[in-house]
C-alpha positions in Angstrom: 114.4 194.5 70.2 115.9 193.9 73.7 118.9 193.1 74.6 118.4 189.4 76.0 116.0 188.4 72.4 119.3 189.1 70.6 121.4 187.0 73.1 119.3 184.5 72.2 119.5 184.7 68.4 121.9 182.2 66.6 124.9 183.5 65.1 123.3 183.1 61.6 119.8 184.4 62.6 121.7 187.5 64.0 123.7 188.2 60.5 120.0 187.3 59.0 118.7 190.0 61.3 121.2 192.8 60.8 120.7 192.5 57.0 116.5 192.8 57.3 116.7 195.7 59.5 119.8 197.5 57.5 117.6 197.2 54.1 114.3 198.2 56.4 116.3 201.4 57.7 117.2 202.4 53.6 113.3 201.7 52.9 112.6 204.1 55.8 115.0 206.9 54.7 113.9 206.4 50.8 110.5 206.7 52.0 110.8 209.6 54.8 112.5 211.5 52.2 109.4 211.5 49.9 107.1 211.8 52.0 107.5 211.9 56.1 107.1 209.3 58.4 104.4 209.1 60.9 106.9 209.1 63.2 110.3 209.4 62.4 111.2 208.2 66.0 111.4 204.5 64.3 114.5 205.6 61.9 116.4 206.1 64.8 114.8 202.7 66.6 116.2 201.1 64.0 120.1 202.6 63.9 119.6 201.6 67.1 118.8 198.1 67.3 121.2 197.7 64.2 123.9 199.0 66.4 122.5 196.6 69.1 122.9 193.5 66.9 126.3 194.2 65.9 128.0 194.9 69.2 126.3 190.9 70.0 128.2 189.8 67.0 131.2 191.2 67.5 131.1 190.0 71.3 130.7 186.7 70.0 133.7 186.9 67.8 136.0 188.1 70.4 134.4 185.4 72.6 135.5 183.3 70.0 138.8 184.3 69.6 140.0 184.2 73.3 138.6 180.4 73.7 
């Protein structure tokens, strides 16, 4: 997910969105365990965007907070 689709994500659509792809990133890792990934590139895709989403929401909370 890039940058500018999460700027223009809701502040509920983006909590929304950080849950889905925190419970998709424990699916992966349940499943990789098991048995391995196709590719296991998409685990770290997905800490990423994870990480991604919450540095928007906290940037809209300390937007918040100085207005």
């Amino acid at each position: 997910m890039k940058t500018s689709e999460i700027k223009e994500l809701s502040t509920p659509d983006l909590i929304e969105r950080i849950d889905t792809e925190r419970t998709m990133l424990v699916r992966m890792k349940l499943n990789h365990a098991i048995t391995p990934l196709d590719n296991p590139q998409k685990i770290k895709q997905t800490r990423i965007t994870i990480a991604r989403l919450l540095t928007e929401l906290r940037s809209r909370e300390l937007n918040k907070e100085t207005k």
